[in-house]
C-alpha positions in Angstrom: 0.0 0.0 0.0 1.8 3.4 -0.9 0.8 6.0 1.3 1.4 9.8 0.6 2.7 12.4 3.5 -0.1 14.8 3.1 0.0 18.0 4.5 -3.2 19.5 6.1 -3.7 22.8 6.6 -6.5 24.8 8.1 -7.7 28.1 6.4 -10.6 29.7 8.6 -13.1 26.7 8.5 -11.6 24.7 5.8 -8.8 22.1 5.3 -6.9 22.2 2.4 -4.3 19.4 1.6 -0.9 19.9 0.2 -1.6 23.6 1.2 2.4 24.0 2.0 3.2 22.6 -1.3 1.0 25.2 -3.4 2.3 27.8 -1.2 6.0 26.7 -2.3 5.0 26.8 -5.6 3.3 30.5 -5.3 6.7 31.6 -3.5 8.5 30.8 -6.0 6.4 32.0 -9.2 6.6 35.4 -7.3 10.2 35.1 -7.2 10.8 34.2 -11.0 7.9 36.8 -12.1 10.1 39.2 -10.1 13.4 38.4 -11.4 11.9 38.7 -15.0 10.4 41.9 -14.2 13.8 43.6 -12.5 15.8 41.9 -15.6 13.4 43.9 -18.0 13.9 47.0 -15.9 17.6 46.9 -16.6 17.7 46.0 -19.6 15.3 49.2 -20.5 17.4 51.1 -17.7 20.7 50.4 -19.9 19.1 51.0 -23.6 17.8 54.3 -21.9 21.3 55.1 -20.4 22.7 54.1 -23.8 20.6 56.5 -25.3 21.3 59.4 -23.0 25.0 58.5 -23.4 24.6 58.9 -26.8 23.1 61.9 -26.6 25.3 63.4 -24.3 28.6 62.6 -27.0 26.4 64.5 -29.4 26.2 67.3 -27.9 29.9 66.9 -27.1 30.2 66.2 -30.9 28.3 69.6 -31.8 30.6 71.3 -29.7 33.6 70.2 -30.5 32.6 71.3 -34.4 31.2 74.9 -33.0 35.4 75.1 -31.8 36.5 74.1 -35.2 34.1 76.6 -36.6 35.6 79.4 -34.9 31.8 79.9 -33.0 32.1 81.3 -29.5 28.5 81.6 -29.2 27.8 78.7 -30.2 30.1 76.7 -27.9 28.3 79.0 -25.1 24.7 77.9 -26.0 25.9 74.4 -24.8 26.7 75.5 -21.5 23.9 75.8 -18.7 23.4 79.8 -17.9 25.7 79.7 -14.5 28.1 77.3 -16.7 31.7 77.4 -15.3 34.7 77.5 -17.2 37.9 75.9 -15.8 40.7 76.3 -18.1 44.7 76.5 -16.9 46.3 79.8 -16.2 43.5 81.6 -15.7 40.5 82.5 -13.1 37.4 80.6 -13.5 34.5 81.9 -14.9 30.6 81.4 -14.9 27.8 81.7 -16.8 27.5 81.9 -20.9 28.6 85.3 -21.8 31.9 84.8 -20.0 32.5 81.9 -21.8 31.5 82.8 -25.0 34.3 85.9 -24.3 36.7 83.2 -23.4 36.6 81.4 -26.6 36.0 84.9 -28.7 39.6 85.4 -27.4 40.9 82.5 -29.1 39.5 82.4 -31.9 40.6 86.3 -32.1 44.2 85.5 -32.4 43.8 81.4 -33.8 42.6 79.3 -36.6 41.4 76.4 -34.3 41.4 72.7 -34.9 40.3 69.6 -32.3 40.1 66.4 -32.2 37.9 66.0 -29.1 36.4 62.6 -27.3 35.0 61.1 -24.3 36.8 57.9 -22.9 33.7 57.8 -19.9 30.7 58.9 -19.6 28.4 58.0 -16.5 24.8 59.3 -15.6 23.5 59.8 -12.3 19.8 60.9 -12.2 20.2 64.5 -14.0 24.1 64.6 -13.8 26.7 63.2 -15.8 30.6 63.6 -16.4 32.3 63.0 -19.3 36.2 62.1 -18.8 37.9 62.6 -22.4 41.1 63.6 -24.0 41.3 66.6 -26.4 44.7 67.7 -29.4 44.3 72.1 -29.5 46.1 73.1 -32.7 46.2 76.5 -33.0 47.5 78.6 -36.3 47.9 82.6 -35.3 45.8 84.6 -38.1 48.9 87.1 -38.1 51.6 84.3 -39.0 54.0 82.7 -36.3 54.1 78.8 -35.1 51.4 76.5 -34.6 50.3 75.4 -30.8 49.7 72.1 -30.9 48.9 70.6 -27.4 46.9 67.8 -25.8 44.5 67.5 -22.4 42.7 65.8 -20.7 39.3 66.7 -19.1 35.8 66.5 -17.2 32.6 67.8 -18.2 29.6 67.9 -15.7 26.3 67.8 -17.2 22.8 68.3 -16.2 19.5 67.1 -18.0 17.5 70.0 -18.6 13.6 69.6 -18.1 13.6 69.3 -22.2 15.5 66.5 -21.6 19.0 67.8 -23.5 22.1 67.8 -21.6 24.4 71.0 -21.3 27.4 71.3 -19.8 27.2 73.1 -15.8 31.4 72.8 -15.3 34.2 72.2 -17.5 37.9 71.7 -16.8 41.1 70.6 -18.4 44.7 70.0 -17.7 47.7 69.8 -20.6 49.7 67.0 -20.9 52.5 68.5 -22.0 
């Protein structure tokens, strides 16, 4: 005679057999459906930050281009409106116009060329940094040598409520 271990167990008034071992099996289809729904949150969590990354190197990309174009304002507009400015040798400076008058400077004196990239980029909520490297080759309009020089860099970035990115600090350091 084969006899089963059944469990009993009471639920207000009734019995319900094998009520531990439908009770394992509901445990555990709450812990698979949640492991499926947390995997499909990051993996839409990482094509969203691969998105924003993106986003954030076009702008970067836009920028970089606004340089070799000579366009101070331009480079400003992708700066937030209290935007700081860190470069060597000189005081920092905040907001758009000043840096707009920063780069007006160069491109003043200079024919400017860049190569320009980020090696990092990681997003927090509404702020980033970008870590890249950057080659300067300047050619003064008036004749003379070429400045040729390389950094290295961070950007911070904040999301603005459209969604874009603009840069809220930059700073850089030569190599040379």
């Amino acid at each position: 005679m084969l006899i089963h271990n059944v469990r009993t167990v009471e639920y207000g008034t009734k019995s319900c057999p094998n009520a531990g071992f439908t009770n394992f099996r509901i445990y555990y289809a709450c812990i698979f459906t949640a492991c499926l729904i947390f995997a499909g949150c990051t993996e839409a969590e990482k094509v969203n930050s691969s998105n924003e990354i993106g986003a954030i190197e076009e702008m970067s990309a836009a920028r970089a281009e606004a340089f070799r174009q000579g366009d101070a304002a331009a480079i400003a507009a992708y700066f937030t409106e209290d935007g700081v400015l860190m470069a060597p040798g000189v005081p920092a400076t905040a907001g758009r116009a000043a840096v707009e008058a920063y780069y007006q400077q160069i491109f003043n004196e200079f024919e400017a060329g860049l190569e320009s990239h980020y090696e990092e980029v990681q997003i927090s909520g509404n702020l980033a940094y970008g870590q890249g490297f950057a080659r300067v080759i300047l050619v003064p309009h008036e004749g003379g040598e070429t400045i040729i020089s390389t950094a290295k860099y961070i950007n911070i970035l904040k999301r603005q409520p459209d969604g874009t990115w603009l840069t809220s600090h930059d700073i850089w350091n030569g190599n040379e």
